[in-house]
N, C-alpha and C positions, 0 to 999 in steps of 0.2 A: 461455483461458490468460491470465495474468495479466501481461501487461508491464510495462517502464520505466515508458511514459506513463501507463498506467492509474494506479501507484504513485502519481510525481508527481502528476497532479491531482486522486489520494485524500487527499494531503498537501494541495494547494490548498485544496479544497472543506471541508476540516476544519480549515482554519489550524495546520497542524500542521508541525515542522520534521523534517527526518531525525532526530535527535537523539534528539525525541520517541517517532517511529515505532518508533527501535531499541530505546527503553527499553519500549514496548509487548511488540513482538516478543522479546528479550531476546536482540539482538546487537547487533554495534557500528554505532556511525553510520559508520563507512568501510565497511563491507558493505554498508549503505543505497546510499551515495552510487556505489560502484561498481556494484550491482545499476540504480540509477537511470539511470546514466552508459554502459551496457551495457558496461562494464568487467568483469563479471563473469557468470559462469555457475552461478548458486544450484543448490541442491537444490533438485526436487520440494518438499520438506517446508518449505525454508526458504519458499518461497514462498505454499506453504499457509500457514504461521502469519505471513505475511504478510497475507494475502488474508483470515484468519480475527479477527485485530488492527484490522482496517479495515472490514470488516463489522459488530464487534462497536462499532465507534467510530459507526459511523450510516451507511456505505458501500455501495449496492448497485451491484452491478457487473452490466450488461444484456448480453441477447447477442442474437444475432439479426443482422441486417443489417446496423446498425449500433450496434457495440459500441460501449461505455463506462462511463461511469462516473457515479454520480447520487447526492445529498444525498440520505438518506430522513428522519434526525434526528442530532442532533449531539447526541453522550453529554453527559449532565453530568460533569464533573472529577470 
């Protein structure tokens, strides 16, 4: 499942801002910031096309033992 920190360090690893992520996903950056902040409780779905936004960006997200979060290639703009 997809958390705050995973989010955050999907945004690290890709130099990307909330801003950015929400214009990917196509909602607001206070949705970001509150999903980040655990301010809030997403949808399933918002979280998918989260998680599908950041994958598509060059994000693999591991599972296993120890979960996270890993650079595979960084989209060109």
């Amino acid at each position: 499942m997809l958390t705050p920190a995973h989010i955050r360090a999907a945004r690290a690893l890709l130099d990307i801002t909330q801003g950015e992520l929400a214009a990917m996903v196509g909602i607001s950056k206070t949705a970001i910031n509150n999903i980040e902040r655990s301010k809030a409780d997403p949808k399933a779905s918002t979280l998918r096309a989260i998680e599908s936004a950041l994958v598509g960006a060059g994000i693999e997200f591991t599972n296993g033992g120890e979960p996270g979060v890993k650079l595979t290639r960084k989209a060109e703009p």
